[in-house]
Rosetta silent file (secondary structure, phi, psi, omega in degrees, C-alpha in Angstrom):
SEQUENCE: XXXXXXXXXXXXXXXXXXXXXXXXXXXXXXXXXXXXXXXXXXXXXXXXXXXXXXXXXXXXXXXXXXXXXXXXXXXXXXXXXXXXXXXXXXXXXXXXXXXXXXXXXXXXXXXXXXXXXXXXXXXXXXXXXXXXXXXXXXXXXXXXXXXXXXXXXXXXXXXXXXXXXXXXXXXXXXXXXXXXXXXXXXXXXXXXXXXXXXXXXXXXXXXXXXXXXXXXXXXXXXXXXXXXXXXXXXXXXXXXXXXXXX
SCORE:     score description
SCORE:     0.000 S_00000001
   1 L     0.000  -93.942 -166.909    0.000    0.000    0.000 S_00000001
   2 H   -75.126   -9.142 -175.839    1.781    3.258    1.218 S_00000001
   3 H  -108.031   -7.424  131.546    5.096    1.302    0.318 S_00000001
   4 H   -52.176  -11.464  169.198    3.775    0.895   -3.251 S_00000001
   5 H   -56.806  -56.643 -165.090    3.304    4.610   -2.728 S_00000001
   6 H   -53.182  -59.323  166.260    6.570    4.711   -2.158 S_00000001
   7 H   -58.502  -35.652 -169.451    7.744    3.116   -5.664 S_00000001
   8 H   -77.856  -37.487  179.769    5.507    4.806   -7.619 S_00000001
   9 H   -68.183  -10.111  161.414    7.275    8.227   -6.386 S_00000001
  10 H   -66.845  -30.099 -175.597   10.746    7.001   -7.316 S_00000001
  11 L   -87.722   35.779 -176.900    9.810    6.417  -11.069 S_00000001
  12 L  -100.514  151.383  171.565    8.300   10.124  -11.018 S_00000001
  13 L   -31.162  145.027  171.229    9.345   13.024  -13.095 S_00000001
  14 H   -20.384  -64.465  169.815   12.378   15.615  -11.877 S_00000001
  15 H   -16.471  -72.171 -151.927    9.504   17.570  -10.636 S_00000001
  16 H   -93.724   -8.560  170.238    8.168   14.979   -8.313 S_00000001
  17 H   -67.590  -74.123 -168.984   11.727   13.742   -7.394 S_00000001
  18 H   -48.873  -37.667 -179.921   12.070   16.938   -6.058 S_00000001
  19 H   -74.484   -2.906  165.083    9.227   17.505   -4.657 S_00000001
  20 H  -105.644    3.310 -175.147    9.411   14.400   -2.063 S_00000001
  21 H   -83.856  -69.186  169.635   12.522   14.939   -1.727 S_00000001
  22 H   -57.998  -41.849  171.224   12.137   18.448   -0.113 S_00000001
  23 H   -61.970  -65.010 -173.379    8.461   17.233    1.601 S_00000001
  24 H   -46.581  -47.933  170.192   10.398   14.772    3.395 S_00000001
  25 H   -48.790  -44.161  175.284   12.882   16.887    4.563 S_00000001
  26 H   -77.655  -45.667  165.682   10.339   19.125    5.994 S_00000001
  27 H   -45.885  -49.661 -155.348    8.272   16.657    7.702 S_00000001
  28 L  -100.595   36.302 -177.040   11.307   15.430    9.034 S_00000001
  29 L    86.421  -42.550  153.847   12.641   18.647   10.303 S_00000001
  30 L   -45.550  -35.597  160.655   15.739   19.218    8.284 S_00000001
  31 L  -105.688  114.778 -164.112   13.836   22.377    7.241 S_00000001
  32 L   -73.150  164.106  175.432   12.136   22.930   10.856 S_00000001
  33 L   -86.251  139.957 -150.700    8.508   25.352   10.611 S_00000001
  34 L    36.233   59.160  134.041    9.513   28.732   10.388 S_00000001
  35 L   -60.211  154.679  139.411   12.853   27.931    8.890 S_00000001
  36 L   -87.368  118.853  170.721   13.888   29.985    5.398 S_00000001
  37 L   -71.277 -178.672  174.369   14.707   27.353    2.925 S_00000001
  38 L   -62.197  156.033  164.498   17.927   27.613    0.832 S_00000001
  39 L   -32.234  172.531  170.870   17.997   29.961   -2.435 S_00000001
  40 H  -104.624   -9.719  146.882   16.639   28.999   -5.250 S_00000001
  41 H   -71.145  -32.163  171.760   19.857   28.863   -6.707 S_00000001
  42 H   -84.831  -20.090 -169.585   21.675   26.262   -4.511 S_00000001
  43 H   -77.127  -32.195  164.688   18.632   24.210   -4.227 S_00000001
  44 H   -44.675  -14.631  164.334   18.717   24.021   -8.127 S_00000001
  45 H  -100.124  -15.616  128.407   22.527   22.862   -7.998 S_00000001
  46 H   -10.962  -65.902  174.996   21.440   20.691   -5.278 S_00000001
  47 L   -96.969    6.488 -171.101   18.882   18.657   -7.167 S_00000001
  48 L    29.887   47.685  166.604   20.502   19.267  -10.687 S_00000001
  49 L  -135.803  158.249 -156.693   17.484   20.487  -11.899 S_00000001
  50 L   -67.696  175.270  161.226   16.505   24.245  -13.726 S_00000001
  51 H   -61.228  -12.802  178.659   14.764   26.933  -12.078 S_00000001
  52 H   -62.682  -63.833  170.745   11.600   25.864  -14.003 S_00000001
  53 H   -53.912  -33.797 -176.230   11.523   22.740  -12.188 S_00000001
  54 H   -65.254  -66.106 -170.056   12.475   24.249   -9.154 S_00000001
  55 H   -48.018  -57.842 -177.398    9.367   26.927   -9.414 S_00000001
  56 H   -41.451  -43.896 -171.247    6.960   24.182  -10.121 S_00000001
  57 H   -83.379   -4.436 -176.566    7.966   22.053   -7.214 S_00000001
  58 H   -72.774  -80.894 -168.322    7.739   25.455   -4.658 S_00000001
  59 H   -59.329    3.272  152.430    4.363   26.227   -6.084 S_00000001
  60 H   -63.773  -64.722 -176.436    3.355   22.303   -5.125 S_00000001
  61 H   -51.941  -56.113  176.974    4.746   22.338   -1.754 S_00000001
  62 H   -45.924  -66.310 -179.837    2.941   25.781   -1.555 S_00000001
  63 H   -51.127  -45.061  171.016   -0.406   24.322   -2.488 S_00000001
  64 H   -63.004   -5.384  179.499   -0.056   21.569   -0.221 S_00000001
  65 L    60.674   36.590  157.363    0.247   24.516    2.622 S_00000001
  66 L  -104.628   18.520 -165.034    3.827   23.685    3.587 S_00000001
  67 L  -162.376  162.705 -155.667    5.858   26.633    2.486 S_00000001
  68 L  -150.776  115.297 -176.349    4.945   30.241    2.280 S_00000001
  69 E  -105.835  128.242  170.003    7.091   32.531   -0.370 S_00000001
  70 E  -115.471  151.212  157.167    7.525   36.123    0.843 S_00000001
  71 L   -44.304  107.300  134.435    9.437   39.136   -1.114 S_00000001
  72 L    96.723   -4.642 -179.841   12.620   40.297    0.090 S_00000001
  73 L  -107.863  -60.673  156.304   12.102   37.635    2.888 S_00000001
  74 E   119.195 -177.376 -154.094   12.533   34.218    1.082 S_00000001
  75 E   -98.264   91.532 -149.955   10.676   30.796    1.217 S_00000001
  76 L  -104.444  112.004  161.936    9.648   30.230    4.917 S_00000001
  77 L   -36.407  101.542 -161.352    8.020   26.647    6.284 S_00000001
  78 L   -75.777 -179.983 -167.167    4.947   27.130    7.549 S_00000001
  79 L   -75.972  177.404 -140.706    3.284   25.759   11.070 S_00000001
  80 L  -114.949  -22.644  171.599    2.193   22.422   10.976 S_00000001
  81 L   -68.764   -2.094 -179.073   -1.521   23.534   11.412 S_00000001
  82 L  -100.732  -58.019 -173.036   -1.486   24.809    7.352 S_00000001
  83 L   -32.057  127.613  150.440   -0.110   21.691    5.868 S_00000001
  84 L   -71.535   79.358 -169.438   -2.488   19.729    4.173 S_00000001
  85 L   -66.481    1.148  170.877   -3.032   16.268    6.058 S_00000001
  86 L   -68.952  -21.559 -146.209   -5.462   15.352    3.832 S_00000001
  87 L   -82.817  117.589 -167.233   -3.122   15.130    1.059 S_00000001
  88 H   -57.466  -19.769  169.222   -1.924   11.814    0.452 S_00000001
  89 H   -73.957  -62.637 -170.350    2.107   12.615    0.476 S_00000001
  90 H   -38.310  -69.967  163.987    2.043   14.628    3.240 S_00000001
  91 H   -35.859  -51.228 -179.283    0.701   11.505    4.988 S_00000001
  92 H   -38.145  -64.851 -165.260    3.370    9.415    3.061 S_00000001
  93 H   -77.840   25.478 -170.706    5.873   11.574    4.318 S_00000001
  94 H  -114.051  -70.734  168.209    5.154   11.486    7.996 S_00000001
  95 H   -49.481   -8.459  174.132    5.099    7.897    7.667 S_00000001
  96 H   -89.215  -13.271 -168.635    8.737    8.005    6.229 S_00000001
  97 H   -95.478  -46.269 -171.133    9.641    9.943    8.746 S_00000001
  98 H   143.018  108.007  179.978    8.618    7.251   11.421 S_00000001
  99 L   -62.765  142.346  147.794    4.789    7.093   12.831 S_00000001
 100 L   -88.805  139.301  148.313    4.245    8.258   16.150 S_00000001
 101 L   -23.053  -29.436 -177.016    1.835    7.295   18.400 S_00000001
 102 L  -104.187   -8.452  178.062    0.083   10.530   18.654 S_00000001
 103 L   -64.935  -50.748 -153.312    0.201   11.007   14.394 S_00000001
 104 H   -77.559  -20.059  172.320   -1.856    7.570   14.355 S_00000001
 105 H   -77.474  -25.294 -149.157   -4.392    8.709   17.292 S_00000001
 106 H   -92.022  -48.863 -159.423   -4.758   11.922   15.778 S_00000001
 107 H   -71.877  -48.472  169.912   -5.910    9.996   12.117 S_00000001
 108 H   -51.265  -80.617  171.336   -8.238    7.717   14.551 S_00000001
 109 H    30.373  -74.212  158.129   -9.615   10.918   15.631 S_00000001
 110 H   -75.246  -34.541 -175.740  -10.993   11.635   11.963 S_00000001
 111 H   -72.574  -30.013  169.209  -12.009    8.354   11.205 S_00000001
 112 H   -50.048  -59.045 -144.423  -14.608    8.556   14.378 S_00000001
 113 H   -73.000  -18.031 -176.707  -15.362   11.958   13.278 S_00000001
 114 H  -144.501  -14.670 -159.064  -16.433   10.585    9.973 S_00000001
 115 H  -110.517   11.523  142.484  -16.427    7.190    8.711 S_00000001
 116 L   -91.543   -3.611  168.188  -19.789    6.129   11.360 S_00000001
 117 H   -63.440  -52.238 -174.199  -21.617    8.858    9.594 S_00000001
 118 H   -54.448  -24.982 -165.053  -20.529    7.375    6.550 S_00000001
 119 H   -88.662  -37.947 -177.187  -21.333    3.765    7.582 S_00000001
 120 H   -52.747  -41.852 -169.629  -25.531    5.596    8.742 S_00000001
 121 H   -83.693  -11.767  172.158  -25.389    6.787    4.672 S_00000001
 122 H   -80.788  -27.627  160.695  -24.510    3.424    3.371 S_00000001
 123 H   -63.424  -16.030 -175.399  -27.659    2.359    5.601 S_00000001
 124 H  -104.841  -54.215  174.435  -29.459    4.330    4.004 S_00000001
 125 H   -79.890  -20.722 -173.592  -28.147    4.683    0.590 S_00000001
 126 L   -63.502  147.172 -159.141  -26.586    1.372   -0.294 S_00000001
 127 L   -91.893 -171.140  157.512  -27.640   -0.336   -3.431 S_00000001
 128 H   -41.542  -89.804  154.937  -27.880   -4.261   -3.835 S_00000001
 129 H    -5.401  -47.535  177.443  -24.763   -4.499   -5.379 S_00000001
 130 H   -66.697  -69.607  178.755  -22.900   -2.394   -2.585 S_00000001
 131 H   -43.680  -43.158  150.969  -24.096   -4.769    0.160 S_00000001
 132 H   -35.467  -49.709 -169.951  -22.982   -7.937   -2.005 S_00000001
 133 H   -81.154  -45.197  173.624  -19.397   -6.838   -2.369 S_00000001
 134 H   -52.700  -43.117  166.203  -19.692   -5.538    1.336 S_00000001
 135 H   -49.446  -49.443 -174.602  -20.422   -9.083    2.557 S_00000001
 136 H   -56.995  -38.483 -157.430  -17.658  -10.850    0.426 S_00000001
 137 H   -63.392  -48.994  162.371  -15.299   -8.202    1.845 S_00000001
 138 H   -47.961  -44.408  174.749  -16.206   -8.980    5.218 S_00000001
 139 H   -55.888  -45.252 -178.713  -16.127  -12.500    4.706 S_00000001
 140 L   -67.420   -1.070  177.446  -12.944  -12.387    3.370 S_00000001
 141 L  -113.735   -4.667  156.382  -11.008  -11.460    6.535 S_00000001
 142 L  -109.396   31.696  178.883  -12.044  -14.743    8.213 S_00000001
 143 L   -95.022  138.388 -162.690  -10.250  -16.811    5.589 S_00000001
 144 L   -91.545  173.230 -172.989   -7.451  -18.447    6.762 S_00000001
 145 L    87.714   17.161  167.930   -3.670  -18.237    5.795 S_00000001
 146 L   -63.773  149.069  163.268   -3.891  -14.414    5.788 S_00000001
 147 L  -121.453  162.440 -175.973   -0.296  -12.413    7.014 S_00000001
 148 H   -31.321  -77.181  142.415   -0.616   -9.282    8.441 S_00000001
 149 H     2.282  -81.202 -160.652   -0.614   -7.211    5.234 S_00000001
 150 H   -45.459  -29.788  179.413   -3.167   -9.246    3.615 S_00000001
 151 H   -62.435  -65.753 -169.971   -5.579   -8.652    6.637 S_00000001
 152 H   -46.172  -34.989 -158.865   -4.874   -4.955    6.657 S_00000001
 153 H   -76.120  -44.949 -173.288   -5.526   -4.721    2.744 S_00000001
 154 H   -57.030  -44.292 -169.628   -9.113   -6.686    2.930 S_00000001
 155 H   -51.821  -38.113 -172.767   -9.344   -4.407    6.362 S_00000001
 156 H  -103.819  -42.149  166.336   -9.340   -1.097    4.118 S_00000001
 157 H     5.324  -77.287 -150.276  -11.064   -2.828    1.012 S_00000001
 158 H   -48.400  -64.462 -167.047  -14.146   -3.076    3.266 S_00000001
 159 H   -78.713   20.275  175.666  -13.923    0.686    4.440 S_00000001
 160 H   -80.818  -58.307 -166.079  -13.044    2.090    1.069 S_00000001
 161 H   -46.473  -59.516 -164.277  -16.339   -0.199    0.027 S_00000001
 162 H   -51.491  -56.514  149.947  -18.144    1.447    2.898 S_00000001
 163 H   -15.188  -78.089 -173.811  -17.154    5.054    1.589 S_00000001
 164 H   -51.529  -35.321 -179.987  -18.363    4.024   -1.906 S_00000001
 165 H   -61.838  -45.734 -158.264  -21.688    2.925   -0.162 S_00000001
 166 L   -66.198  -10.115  168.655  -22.373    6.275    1.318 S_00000001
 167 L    38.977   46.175  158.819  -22.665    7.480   -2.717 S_00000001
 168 L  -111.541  135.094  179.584  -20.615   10.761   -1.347 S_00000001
 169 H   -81.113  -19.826 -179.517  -17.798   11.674   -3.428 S_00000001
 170 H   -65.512  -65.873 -178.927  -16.629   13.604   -0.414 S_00000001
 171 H   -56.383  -33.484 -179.606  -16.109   10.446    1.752 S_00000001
 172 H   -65.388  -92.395 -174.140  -14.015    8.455   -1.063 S_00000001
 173 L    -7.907  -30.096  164.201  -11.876   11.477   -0.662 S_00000001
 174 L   -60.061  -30.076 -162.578  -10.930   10.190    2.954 S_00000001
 175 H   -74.887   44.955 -173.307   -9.096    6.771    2.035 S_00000001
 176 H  -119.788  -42.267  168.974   -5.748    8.185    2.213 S_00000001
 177 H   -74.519  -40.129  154.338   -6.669    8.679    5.574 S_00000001
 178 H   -30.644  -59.506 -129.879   -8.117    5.341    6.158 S_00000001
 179 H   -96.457  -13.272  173.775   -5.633    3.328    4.546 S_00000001
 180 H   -91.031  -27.806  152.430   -2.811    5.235    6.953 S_00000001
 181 H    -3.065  -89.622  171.449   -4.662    4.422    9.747 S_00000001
 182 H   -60.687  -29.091  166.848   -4.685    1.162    9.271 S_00000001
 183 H   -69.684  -39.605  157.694   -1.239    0.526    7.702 S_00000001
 184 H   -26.371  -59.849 -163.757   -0.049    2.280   10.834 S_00000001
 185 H   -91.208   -3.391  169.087   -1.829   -0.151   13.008 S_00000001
 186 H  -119.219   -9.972  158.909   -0.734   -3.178   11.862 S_00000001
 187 H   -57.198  -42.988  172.069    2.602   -2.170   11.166 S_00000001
 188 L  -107.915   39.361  176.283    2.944   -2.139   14.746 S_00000001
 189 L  -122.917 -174.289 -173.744    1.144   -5.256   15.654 S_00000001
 190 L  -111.746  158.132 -155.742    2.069   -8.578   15.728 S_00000001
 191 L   -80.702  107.704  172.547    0.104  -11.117   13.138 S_00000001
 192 L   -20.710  170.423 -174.389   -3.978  -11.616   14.955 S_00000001
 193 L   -97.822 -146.295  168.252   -4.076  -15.456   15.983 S_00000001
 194 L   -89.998  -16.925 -173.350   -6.924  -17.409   13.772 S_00000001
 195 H   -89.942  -28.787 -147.679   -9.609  -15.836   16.703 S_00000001
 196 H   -88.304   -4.783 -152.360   -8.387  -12.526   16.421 S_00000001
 197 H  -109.166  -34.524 -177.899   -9.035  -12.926   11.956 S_00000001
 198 H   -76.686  -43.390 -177.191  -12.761  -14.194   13.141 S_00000001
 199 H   -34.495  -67.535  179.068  -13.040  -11.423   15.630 S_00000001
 200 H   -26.078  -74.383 -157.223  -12.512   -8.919   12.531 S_00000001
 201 H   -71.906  -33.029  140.160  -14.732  -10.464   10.365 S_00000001
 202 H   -22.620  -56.910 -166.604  -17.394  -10.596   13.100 S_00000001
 203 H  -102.810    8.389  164.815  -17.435   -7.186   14.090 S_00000001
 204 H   -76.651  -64.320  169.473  -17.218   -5.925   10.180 S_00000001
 205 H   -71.770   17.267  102.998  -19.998   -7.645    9.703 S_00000001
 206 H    -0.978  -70.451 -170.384  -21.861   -6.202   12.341 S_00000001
 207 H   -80.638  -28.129 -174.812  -21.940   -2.683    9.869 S_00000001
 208 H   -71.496  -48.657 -148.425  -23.123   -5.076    6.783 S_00000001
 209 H   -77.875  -11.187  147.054  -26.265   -6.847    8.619 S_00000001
 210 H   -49.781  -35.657 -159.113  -26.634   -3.080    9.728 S_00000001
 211 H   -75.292  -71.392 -162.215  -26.428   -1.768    6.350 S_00000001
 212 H   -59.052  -24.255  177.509  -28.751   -4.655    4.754 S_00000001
 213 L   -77.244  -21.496 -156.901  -31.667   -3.631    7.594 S_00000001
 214 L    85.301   18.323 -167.473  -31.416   -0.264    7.150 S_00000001
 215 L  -105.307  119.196  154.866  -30.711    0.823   11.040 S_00000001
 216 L   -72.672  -88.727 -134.093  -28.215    4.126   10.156 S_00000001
 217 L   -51.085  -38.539 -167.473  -28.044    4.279   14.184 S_00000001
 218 H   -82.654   -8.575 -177.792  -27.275    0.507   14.552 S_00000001
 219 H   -89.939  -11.736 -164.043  -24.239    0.938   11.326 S_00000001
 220 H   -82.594  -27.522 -154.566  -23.095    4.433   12.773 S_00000001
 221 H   -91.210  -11.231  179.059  -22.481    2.270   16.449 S_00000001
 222 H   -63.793  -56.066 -159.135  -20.959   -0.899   14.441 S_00000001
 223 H   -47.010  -65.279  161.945  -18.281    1.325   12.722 S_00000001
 224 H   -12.752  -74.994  162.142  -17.926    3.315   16.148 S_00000001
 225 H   -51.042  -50.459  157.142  -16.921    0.246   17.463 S_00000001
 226 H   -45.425  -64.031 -159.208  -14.447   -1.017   15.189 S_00000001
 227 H   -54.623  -32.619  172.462  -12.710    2.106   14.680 S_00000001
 228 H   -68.283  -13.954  179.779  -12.489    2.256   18.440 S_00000001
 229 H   -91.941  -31.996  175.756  -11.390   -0.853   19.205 S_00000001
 230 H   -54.845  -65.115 -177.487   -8.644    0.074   16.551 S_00000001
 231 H   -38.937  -45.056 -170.983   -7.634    3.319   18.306 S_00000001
 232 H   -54.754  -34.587 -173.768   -7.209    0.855   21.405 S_00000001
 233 H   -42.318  -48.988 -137.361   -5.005   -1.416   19.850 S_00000001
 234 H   -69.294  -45.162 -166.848   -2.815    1.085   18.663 S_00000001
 235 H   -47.634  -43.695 -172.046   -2.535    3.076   22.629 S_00000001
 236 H   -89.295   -3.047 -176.990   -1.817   -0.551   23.807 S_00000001
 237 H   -86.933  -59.914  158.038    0.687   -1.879   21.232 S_00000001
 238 H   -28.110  -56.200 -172.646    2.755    1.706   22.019 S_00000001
 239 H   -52.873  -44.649  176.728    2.440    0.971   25.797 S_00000001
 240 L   -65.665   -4.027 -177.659    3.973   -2.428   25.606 S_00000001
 241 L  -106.672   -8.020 -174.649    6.975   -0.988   23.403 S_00000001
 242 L  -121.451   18.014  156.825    7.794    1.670   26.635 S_00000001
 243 L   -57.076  122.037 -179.854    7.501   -1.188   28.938 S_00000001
 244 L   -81.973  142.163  174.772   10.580   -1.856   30.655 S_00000001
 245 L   -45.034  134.215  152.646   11.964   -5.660   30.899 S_00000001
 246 L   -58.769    0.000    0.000   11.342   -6.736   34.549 S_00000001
């Protein structure tokens, strides 16, 4: 997932070289908020690429609401409250930088804030067809021989699927946040037993037989419950990593 992300930005134009090059770096502090980056002449001998390229990848970074160009001042990083976190690099490049605990609570956060609304409009809105594919998806996380990965990808399937149900183009707009969520949290877990792969597929399917009745209230409290039991994981997988050996 985000580490096919990862690939696809290495084959990308000069442009897009640069411009992850330079996001990372700012994410990770080498240009700290409210910093001046370098000229626009050294970063262009820097990256061995023109001033053309150079402009292009400023006004990116700029769009994304990490960098701020002033006159007579120079190209300053902006606070961390401008950046765009929807914006699927920006996420990338956080995760390159190393997740923290409080980046992956903060994405649970949003996913509360939105994806049990989202599961009430798929109760409402979902066609035949949605609920079919929603079932397999569920279903498909208590099949056995999964590895961690495989779980997580059927894991955001379903709530991409869910998204799609809710027939908002506005919610589809979200999986970049989903899908770091979730790569986050199983990145730091250790691979579910065979109980823990029915457990899943249980309480996913919870929000389908929600869906197929038509209770928004009982699919808003299914999701609610997943994503929260997710959030827990992650607070208790961190604790056990500051645990000292006895």
């Amino acid at each position: 997932m985000l580490d096919t992300v990862k690939m696809q930005r290495r084959s990308r134009t000069s442009h897009a070289q640069v411009v992850d090059e330079l996001g990372r770096a700012i994410v990770a502090g080498t240009y700290p908020v409210g910093s001046i980056l370098p000229g626009d002449l050294e970063l262009a001998q820097r990256f061995k690429v023109s001033r053309t390229v150079l402009r292009e990848t400023m006004k990116t970074l700029a769009a994304k609401g990490m960098i701020v160009a002033k006159a007579r001042v120079g190209t300053r990083v902006t606070e961390k409250n401008q950046w765009n976190m929807f914006d699927s690099e920006v996420i990338a490049w956080h995760f390159d930088n190393g997740v923290t605990e409080e980046f992956l609570l903060q994405l649970y956060d949003i996913r509360l804030a939105v994806e049990p609304f989202a599961a009430g409009l798929a109760a409402e809105r979902a066609t035949g067809t949605d609920i079919e594919h929603l079932t397999s998806l569920a279903l498909e996380m208590a099949q056995p021989g999964h590895t961690t990965e495989s779980l997580a990808l059927a894991d955001l399937r379903f709530h991409l699927a869910i998204a799609d149900a809710a027939h908002n183009p506005f919610m589809h707009t979200l999986g970049s946040l989903i899908e770091a969520a979730l790569v986050g949290m199983f990145r730091i877990s250790t691979p579910p037993s065979q109980n823990g792969f029915s457990n899943i597929a249980n309480t996913h399917m919870r929000i389908v037989n929600a869906v197929v009745s038509g209770d928004v209230q009982g699919a808003r409290k299914a999701m609610e419950a997943v994503i929260v039991e997710g959030r827990n994981h992650v607070r208790e997988s961190y604790a056990s990593m500051t645990k000292t050996p006895a």
